[in-house]
KOLROTOR-785053 format. One record per residue: z, x, y of N, C-alpha, C in turn; residue in three letters; residue number from 1. Coordinates in Angstrom, 2 decimals, m for minus. Atoms other than C-alpha are relative to their C-alpha. Last residue first. Layout:
N
      n.Z      n.X      n.Y     ca.Z     ca.X     ca.Y      c.Z      c.X      c.Y   aa    i
        Z        X        Y        Z        X        Y        Z        X        Y  ALA  NUM
...
This chain:
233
      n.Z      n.X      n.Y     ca.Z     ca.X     ca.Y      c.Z      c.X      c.Y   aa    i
    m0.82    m0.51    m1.21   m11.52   m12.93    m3.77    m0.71    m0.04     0.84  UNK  233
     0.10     1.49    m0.72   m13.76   m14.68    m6.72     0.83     0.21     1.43  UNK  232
     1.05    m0.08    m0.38   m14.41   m10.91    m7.98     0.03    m1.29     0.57  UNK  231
     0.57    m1.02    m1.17   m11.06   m10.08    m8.12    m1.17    m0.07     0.62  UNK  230
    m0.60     0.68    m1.34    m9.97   m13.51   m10.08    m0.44     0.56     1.24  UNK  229
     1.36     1.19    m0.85   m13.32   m12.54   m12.50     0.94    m0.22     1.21  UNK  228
     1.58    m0.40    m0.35   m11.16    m9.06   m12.69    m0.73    m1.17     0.11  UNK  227
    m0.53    m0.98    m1.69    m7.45   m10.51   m13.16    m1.55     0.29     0.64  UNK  226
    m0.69     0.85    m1.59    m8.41   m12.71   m15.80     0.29     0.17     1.09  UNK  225
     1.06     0.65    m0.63   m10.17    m9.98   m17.48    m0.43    m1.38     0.64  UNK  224
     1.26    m0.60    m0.80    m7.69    m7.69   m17.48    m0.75    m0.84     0.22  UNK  223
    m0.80    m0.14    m1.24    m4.92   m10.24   m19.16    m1.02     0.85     1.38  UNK  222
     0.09     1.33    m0.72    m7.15   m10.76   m21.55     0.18    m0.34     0.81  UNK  221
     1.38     0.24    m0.57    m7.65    m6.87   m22.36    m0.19    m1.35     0.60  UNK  220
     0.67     0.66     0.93    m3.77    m7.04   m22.69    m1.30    m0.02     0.57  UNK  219
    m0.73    m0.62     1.04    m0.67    m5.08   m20.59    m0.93    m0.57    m1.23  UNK  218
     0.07     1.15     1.21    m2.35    m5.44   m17.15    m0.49     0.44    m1.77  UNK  217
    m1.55     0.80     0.43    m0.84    m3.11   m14.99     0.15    m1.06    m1.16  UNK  216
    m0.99    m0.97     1.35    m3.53    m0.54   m14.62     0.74    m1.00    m0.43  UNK  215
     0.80    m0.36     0.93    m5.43    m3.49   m13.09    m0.32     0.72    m0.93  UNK  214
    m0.26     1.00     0.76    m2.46    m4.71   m10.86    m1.21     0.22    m1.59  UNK  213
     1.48     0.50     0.70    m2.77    m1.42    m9.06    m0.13    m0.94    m1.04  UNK  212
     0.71     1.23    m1.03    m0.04    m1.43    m6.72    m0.85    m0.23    m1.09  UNK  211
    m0.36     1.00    m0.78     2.63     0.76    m9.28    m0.70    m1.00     0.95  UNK  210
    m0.82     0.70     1.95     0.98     2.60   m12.36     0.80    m1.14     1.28  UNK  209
     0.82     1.40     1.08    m1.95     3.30    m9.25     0.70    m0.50    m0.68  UNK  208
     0.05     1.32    m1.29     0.78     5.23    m6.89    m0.64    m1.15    m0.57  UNK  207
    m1.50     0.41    m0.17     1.65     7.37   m10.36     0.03    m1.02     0.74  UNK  206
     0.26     1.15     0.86    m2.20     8.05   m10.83     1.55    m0.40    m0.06  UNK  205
    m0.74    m0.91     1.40    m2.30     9.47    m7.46     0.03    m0.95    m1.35  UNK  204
    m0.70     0.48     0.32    m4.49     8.54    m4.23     0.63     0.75    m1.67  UNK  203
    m0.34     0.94     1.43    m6.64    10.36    m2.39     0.50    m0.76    m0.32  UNK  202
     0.00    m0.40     0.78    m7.45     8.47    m0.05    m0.22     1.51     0.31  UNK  201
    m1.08     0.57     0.88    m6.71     6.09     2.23     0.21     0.92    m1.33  UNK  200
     0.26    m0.13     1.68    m9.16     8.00     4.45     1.07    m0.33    m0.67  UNK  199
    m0.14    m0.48     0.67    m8.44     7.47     8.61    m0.19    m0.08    m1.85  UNK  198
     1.14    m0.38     0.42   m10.37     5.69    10.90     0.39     1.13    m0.90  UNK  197
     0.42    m1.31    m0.40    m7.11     5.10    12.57    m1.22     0.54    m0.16  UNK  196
     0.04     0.06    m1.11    m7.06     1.43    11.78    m0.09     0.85     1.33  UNK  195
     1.18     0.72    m0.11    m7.52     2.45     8.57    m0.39    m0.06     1.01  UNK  194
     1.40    m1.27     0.28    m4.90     4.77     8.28    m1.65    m0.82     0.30  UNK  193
    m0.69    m1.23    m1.81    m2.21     1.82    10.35    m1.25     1.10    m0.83  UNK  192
    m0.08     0.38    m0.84    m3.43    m0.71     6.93    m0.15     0.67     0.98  UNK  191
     1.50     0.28    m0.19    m3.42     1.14     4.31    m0.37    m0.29     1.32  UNK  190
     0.23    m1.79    m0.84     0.70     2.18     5.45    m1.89    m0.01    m0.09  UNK  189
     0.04    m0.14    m1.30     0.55    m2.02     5.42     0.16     1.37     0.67  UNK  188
     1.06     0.84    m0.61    m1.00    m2.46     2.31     0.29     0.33     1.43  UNK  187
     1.51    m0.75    m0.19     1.16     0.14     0.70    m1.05    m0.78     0.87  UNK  186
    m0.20    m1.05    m0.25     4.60    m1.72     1.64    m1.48     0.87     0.24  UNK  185
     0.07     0.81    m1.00     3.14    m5.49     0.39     0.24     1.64     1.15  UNK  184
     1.43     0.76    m0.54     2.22    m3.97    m2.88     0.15    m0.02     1.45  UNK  183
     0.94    m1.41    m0.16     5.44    m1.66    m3.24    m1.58    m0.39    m0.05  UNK  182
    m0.11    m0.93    m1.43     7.29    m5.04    m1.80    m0.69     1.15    m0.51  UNK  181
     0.06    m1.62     0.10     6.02    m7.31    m4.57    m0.02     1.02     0.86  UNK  180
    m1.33    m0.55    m0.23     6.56   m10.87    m3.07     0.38     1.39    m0.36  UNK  179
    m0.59    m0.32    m1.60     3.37   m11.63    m2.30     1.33     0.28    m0.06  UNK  178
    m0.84    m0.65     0.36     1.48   m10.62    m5.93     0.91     0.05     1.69  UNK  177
    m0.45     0.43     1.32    m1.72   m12.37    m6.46     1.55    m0.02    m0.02  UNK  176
     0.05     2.14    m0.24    m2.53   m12.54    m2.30     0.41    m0.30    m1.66  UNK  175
    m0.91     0.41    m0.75    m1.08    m8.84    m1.98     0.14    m1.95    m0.54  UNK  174
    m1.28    m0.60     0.52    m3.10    m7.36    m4.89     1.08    m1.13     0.49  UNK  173
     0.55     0.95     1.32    m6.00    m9.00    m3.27     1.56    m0.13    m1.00  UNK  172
     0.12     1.39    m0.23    m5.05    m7.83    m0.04    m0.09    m0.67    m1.21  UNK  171
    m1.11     0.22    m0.06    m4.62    m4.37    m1.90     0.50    m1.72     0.83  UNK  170
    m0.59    m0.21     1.84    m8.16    m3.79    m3.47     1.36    m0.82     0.74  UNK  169
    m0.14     1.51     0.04    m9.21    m5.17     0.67     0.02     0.00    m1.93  UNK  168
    m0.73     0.99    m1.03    m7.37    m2.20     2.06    m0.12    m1.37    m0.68  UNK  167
    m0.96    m0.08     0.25    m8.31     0.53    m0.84     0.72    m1.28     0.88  UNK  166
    m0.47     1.23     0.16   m11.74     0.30    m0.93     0.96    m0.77    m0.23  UNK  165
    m1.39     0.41    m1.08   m13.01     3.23     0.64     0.43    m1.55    m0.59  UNK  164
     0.48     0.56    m1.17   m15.59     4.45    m2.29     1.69    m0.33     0.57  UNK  163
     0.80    m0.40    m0.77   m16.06     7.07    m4.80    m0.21    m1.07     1.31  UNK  162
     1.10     1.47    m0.11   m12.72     7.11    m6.26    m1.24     0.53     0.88  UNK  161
     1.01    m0.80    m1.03   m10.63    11.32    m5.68    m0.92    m1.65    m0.66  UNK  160
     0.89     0.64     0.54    m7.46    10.50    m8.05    m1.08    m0.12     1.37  UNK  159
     0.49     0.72    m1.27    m4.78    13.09    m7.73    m1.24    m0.58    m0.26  UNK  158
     1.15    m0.36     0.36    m2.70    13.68   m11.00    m0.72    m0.74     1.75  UNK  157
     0.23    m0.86    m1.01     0.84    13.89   m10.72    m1.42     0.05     0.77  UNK  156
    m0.46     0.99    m0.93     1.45    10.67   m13.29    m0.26     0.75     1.54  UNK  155
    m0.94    m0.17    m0.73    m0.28    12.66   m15.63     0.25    m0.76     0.89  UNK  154
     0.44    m1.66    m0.38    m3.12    11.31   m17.68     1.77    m0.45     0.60  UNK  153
    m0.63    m1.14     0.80    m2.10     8.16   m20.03    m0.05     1.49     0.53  UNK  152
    m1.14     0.21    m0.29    m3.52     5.58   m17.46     1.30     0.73    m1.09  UNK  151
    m0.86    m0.63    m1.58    m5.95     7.00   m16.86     0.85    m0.23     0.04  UNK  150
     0.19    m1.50     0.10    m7.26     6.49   m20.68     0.79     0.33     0.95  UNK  149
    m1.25    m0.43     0.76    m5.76     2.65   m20.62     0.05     1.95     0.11  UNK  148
    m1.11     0.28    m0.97    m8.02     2.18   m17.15     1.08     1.06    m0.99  UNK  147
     0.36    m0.49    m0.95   m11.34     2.84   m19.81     1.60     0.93     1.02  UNK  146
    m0.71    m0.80     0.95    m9.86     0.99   m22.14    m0.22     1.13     0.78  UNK  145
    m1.31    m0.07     0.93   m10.29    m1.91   m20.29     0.46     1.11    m0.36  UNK  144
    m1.02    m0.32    m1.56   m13.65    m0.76   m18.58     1.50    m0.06    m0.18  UNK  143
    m0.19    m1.30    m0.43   m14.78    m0.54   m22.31     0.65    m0.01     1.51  UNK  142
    m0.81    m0.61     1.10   m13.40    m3.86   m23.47    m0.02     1.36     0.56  UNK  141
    m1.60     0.16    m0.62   m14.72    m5.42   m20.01     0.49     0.73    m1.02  UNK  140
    m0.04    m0.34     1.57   m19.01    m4.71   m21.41     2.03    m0.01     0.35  UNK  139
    m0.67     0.92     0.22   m20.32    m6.92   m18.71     1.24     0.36    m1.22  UNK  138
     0.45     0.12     1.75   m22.22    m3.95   m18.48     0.20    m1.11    m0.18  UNK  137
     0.97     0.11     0.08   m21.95    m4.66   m14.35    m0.45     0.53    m1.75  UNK  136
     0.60    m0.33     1.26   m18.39    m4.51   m14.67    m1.19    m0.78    m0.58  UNK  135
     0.78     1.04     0.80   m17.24    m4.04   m11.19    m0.82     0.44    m1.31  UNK  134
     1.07     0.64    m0.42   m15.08    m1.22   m10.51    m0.31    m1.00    m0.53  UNK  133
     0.99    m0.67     1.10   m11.68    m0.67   m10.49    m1.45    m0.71     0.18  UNK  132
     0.86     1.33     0.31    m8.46    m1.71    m7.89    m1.08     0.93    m0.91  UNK  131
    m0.51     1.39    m0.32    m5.48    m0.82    m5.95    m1.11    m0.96    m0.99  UNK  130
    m1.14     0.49    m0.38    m6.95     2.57    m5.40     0.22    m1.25    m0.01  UNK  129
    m0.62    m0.28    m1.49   m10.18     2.86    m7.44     1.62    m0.21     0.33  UNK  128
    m1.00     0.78    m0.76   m11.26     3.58   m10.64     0.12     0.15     1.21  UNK  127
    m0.98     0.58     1.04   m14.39     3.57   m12.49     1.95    m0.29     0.34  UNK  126
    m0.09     1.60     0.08   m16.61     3.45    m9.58     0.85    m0.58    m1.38  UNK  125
     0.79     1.01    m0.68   m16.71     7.45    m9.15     0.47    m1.59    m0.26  UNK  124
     0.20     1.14     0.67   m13.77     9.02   m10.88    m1.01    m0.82     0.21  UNK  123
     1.03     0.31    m0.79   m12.94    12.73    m9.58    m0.31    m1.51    m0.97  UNK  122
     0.90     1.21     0.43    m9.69    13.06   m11.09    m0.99     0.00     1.07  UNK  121
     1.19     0.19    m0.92    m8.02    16.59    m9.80    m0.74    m1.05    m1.00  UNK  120
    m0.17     1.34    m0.57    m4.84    17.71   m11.27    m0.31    m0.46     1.06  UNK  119
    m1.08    m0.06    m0.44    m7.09    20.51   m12.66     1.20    m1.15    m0.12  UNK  118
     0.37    m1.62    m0.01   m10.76    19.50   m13.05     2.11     0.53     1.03  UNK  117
    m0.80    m0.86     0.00   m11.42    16.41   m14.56     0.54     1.67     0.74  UNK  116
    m0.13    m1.32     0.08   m14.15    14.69   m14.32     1.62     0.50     0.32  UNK  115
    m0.54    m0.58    m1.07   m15.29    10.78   m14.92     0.36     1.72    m0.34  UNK  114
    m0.78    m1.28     0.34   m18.31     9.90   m16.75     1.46    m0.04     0.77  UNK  113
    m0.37     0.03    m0.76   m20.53     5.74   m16.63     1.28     1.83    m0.26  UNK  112
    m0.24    m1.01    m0.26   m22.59     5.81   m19.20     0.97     0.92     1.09  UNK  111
     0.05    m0.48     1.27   m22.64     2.18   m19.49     0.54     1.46    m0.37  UNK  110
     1.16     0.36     0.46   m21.82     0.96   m16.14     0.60     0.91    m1.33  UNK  109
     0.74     0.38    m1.45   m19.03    m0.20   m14.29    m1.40     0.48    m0.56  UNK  108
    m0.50     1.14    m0.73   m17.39    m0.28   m17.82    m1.06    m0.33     0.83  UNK  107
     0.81     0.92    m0.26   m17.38     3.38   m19.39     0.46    m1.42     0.63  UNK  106
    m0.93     1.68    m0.83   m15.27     5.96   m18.45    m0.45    m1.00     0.43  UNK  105
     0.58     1.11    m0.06   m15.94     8.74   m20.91     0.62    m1.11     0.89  UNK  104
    m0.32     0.55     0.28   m13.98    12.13   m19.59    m1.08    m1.36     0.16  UNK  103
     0.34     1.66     0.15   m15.41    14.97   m18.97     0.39    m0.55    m0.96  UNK  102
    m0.20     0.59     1.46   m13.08    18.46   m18.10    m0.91    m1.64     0.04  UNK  101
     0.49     1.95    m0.04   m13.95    20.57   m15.36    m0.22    m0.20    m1.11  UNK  100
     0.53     0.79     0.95   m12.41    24.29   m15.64    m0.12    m1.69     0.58  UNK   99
    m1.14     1.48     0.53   m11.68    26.08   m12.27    m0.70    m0.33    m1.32  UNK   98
    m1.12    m0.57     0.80   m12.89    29.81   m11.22     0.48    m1.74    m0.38  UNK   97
    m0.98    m0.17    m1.17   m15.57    27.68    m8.60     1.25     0.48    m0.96  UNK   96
     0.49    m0.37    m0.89   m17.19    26.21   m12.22     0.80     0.15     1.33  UNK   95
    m0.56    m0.78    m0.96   m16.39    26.37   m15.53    m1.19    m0.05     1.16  UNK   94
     0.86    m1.23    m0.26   m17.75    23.79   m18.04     1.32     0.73     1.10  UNK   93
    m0.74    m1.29    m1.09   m16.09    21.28   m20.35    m0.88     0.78     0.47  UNK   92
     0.78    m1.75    m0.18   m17.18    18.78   m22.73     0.79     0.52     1.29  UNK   91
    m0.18    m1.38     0.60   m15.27    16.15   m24.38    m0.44     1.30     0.45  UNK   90
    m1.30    m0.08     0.47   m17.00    12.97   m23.40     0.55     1.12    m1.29  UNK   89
    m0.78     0.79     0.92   m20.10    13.92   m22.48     1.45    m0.14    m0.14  UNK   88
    m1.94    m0.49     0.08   m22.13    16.16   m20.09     0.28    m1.43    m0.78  UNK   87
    m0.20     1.62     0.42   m26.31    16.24   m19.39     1.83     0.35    m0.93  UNK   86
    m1.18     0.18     0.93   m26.54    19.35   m17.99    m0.04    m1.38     0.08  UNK   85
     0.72    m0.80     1.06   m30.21    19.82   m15.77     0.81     0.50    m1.21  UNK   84
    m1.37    m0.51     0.35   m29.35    16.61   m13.88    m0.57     0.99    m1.15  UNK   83
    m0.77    m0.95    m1.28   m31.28    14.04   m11.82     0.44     1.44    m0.69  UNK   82
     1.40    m0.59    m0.85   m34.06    12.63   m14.66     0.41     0.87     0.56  UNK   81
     1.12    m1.20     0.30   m31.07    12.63   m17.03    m0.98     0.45     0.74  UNK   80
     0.46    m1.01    m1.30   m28.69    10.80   m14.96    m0.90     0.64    m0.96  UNK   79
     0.47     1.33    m1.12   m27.93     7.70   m17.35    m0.34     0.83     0.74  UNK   78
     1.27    m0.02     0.41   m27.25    10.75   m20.07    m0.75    m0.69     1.01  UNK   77
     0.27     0.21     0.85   m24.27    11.91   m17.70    m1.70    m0.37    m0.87  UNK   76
    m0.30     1.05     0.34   m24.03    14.27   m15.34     0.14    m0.65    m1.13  UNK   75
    m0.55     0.60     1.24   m24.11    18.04   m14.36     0.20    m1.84    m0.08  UNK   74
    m0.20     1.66     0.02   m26.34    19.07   m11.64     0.67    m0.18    m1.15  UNK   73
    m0.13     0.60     1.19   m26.57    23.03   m11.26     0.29    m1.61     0.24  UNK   72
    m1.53     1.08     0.23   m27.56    24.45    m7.74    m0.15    m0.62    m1.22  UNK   71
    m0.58    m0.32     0.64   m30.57    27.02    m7.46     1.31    m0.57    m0.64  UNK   70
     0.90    m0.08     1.05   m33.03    25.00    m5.59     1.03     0.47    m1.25  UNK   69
    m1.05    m1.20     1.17   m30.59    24.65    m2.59    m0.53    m0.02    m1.88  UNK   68
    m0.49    m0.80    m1.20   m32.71    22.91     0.42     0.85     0.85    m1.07  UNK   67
     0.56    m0.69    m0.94   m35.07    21.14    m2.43     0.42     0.56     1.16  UNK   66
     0.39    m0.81     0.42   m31.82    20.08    m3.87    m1.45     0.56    m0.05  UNK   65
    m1.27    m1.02    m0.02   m30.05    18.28    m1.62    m0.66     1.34    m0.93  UNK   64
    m0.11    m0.80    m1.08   m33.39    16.48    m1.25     0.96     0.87     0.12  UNK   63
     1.12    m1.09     0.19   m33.44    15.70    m5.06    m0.23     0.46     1.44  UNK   62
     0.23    m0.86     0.92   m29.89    14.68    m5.33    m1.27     1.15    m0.04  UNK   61
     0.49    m1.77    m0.91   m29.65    12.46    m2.08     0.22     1.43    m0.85  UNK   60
     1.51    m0.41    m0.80   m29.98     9.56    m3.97    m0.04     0.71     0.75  UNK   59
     1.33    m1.03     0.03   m27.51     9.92    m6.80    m0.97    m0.23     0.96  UNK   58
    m0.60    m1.25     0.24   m24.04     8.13    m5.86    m0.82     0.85    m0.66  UNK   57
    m0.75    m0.74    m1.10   m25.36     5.18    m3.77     0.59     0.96    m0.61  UNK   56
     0.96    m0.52    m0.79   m28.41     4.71    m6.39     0.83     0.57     1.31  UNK   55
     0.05     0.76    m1.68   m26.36     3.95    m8.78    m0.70     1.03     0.52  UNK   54
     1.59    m0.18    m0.26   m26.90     6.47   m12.22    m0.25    m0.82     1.61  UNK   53
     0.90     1.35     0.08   m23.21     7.18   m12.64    m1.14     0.61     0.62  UNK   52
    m0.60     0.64     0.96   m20.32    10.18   m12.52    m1.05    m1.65    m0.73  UNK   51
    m0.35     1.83     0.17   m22.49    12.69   m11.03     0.79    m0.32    m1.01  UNK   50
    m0.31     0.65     1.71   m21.44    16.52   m10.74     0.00    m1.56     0.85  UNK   49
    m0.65     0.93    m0.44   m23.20    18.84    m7.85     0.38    m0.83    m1.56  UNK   48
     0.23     0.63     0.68   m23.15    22.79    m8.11    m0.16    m1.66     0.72  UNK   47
    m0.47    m0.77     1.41   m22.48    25.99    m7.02    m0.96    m0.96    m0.39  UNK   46
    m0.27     1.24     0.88   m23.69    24.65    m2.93    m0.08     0.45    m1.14  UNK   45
     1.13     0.27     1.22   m23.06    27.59    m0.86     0.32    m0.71    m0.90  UNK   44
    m0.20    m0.10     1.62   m20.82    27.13     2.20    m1.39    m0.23    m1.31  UNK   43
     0.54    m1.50     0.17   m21.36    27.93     6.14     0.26     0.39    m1.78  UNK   42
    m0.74    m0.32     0.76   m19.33    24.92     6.76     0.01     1.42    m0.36  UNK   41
    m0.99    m0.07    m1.44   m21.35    23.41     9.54     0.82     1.11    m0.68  UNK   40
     0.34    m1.23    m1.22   m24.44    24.20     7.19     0.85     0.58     1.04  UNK   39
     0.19    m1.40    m0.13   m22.54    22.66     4.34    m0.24     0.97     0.57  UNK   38
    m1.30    m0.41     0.68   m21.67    19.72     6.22     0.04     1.39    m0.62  UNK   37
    m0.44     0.25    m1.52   m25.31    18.97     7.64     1.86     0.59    m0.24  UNK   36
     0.56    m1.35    m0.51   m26.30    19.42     3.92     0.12     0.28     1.37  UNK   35
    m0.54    m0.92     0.78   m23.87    16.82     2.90    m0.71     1.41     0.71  UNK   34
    m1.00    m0.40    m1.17   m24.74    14.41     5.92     1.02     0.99    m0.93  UNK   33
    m0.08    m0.87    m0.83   m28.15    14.62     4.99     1.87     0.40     0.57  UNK   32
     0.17    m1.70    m0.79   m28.39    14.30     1.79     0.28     0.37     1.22  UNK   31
     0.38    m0.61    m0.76   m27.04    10.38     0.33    m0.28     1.47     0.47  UNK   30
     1.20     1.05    m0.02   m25.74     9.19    m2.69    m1.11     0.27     1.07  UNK   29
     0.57    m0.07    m1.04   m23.98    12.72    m3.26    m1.29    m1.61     0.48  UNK   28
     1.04     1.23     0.10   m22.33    11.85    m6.32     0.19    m0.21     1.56  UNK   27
     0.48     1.00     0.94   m19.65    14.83    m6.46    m0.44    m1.39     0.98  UNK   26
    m0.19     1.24    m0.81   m20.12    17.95    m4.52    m0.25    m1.00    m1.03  UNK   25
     0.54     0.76     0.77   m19.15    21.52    m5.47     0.00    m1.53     0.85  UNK   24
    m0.18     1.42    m0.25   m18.74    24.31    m2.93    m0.69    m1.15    m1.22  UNK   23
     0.23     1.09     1.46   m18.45    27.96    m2.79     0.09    m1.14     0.15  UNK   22
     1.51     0.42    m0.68   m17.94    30.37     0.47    m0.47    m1.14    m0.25  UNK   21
     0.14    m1.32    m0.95   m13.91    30.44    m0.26    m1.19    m0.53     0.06  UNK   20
    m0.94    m1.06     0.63   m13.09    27.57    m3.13    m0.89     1.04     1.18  UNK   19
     0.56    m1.28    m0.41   m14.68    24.29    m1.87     1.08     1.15     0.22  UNK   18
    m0.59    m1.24     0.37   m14.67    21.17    m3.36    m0.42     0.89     0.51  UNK   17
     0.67    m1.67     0.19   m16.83    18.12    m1.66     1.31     1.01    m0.33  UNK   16
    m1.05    m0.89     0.08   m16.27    14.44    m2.24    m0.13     1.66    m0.18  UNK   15
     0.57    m1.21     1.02   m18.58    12.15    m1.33     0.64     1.16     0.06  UNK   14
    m1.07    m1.21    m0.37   m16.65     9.15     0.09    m0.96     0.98    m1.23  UNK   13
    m0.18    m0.70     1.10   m18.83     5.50     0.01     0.54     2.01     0.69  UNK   12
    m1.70    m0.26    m0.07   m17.43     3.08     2.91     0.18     0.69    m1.29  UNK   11
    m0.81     0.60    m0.78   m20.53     2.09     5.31     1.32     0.16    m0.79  UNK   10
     0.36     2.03    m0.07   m23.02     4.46     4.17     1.27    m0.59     0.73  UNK    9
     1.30     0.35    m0.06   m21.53     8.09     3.67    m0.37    m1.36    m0.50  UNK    8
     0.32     1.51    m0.17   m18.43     9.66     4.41    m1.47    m0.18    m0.17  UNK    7
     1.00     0.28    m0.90   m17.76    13.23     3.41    m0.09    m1.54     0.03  UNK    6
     0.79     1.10     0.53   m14.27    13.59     1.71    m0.98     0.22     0.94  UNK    5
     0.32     1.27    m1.13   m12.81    16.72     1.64    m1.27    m0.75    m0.38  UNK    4
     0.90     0.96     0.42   m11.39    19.00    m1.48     0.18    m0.82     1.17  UNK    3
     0.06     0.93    m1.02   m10.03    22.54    m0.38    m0.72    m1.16    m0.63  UNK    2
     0.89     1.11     0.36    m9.03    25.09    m3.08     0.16    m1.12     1.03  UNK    1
């Protein structure tokens, strides 16, 4: 099992699985530089799974799929137009010999899914390294509880976010928290990958219980002091 990130736009990561010919891709916002990837790849697209309705993690859905007609879409209800499985909290399918498990992970938006598949988090905008999405519901209880879910999976677990946002999650981190050396430590191995043009990610949910001030906070109040502070950063 191989999972690489495709880049697309200026710092979203579309994450492609691929078991021998086979290949799944989650929230393709863009087509070409997936199907440019497959072709290099010489892999058939199974499937693709959204976690949200954004427009950077579904708009290259229906061109991806006029070049592979036969490919399954699983999302949530917020994807219905895209998606010929509509998936929930609780459901399961098989695909590439693996089970994928959905998980609700509302917040950044309403419907918002994440997936499961192994110790494999695919999460779009619900979490990131060092940091979580914006909570365009306004609805903070669910993004809250949201975190608490991930933050009960395995500590092994590799966490696959849909965007690069790990340098200026951890500045933030840094500027709340300057004396915290496993803050101040990660920022600066962020840091040297970056500067490589390298992918900060994955990341693990063990590395999150330590930088990620947003797992860390022990009260929804406490969250959502931290989150307007994140957004005034």
């Amino acid at each position: 099992m191989i999972i690489d990130p495709i880049k697309a736009f200026s710092d979203n990561y579309i994450w492609c699985i691929q078991e021998e010919t086979e290949a799944v891709v989650v929230d393709p916002g863009t087509a070409r530089v997936v199907l440019d990837y497959l072709e290099e790849k010489q892999l058939r697209l199974a499937a693709i799974l959204l976690t949200h309705m954004h427009d950077d993690h579904t708009g290259g859905v229906r061109e991806i799929l006029a070049s592979h007609p036969e490919c399954l879409v699983y999302g949530p209800k917020e994807t219905k137009d895209l998606v010929n499985s509509i998936v929930k909290e609780g459901d399961s399918f098989n695909l590439l010999s693996q089970t994928f498990q959905v998980y609700e992970s509302g917040g950044h938006t309403h419907g918002h899914i994440s997936f499961l598949m192994g110790n494999n988090l695919f999460c779009g905008d619900a979490l990131f390294s060092a940091g979580c999405g914006r909570i365009f519901t306004g609805d903070y209880e669910a993004q809250y509880e949201t975190l608490q879910k991930f933050k009960r999976l395995d500590d092994e677990i590799n966490v696959y976010p849909g965007h690069e946002y790990t340098e200026t999650n951890l500045r933030f981190a840094y500027e709340m928290h300057p004396d915290n050396i496993k803050i101040s430590k990660a920022l600066e191995e962020v840091q040297e990958l970056c500067a490589k043009g390298q992918p900060t990610l994955p990341t693990t949910i063990s590395r999150e219980k330590e930088i990620n001030l947003f797992l860390q906070a022990e009260t929804l109040e406490d969250f959502i002091q931290l989150r307007n502070a994140r957004d005034d950063f």
